[in-house]
C-alpha positions as CSV (number, residue, x, y, z in Angstrom):
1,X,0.0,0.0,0.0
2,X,1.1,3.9,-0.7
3,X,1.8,6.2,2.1
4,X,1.6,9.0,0.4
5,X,0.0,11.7,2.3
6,X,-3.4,13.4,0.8
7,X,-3.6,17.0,0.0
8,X,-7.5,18.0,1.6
9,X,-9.9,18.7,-1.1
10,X,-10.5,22.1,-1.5
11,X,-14.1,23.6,-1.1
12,X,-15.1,26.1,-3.7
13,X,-16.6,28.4,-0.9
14,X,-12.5,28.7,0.8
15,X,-11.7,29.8,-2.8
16,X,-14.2,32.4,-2.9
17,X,-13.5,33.6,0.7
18,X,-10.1,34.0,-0.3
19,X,-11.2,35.5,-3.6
20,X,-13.4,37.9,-2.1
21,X,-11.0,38.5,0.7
22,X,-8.4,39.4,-2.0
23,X,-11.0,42.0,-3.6
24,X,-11.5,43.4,-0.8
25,X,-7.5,44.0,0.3
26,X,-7.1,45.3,-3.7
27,X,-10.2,47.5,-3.4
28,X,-8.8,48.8,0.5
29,X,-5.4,49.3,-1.5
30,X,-6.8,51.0,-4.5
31,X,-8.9,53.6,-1.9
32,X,-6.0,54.6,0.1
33,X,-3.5,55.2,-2.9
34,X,-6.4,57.4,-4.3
35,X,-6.9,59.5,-1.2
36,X,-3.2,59.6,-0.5
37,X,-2.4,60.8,-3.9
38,X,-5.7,63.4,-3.5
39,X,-4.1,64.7,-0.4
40,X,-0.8,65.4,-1.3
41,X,-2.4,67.2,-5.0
42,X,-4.9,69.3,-2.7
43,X,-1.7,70.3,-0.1
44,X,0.6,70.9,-3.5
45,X,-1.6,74.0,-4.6
């Protein structure tokens, strides 16, 4: 008999909490480069 040991089975809901949680980190990201860049424009005039 094989020992090998057996990767567990992924669920598609993990990959969509992880997808979503990855959207959500790039949308987070995406927010606060956008307001940073807004605030150092408004305090350049």
């Amino acid at each position: 008999m094989s020992t090998t040991p057996v990767a567990p089975v992924r669920r598609v809901r993990h990959q969509a909490q992880e997808a979503a949680a990855v959207m959500v980190f790039s949308a987070a990201t995406s927010l606060g480069l956008a307001v940073t860049f807004l605030l150092v424009a408004s305090l350049g005039r």
